[in-house]
N, C-alpha and C positions, 0 to 999 in steps of 0.2 A: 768641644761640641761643634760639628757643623752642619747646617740643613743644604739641601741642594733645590737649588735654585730653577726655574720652570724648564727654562731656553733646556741647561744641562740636563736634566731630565727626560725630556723630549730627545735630543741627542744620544744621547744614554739609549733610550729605547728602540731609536731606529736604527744606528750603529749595532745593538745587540738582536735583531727580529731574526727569523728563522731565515731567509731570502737573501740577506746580505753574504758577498764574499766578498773576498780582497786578494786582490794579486800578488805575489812576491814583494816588486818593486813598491807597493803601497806600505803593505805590512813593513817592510825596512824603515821606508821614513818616517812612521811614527813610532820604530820602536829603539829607531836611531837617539829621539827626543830622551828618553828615561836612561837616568844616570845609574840604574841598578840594571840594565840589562846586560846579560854575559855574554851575548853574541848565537845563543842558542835559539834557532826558532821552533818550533813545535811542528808535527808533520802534519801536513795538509791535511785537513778535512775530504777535499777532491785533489785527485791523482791526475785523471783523465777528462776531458783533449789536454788541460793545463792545471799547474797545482794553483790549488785557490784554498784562503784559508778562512774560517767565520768568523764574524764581529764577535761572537763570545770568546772565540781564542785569542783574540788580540785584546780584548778587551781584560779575561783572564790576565794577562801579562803585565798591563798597566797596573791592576788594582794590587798596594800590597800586600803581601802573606797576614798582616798582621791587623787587620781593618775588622773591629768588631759591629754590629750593628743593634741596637736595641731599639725595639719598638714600641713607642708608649706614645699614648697621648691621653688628655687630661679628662674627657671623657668616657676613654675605654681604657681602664688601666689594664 
């Protein structure tokens, strides 16, 4: 079980909004960190003037395949 915590979820949110992109070199360093990365990145959301990728696609790549989520709580089951 674990909950997430405010700061990461804040984080979380602005990292994933619609506005965010990431540059090549950005997207490398943090996907340089994850010991399951196979060196593939995903094609750019934006092509042109330069490839830029969105915080949901990096974000996509961090979380893994197998992360289930249930939502419950004790007043609204």
């Amino acid at each position: 079980v674990m909950g997430i915590v405010q700061d990461t979820l804040t984080a979380v949110r602005k990292f994933t909004k619609r506005d965010v992109f990431l540059e090549r070199g950005e997207v490398m360093n943090l996907l340089m960190f994850l010991s399951t990365w196979d060196g593939k990145m995903p094609q750019p959301a934006i092509l042109k003037p330069r490839p830029l990728w969105t915080g949901k696609q990096v974000f996509s790549l961090i979380i893994p395949g197998h992360i289930n989520v249930i939502r419950t709580h004790s007043t609204h089951p």
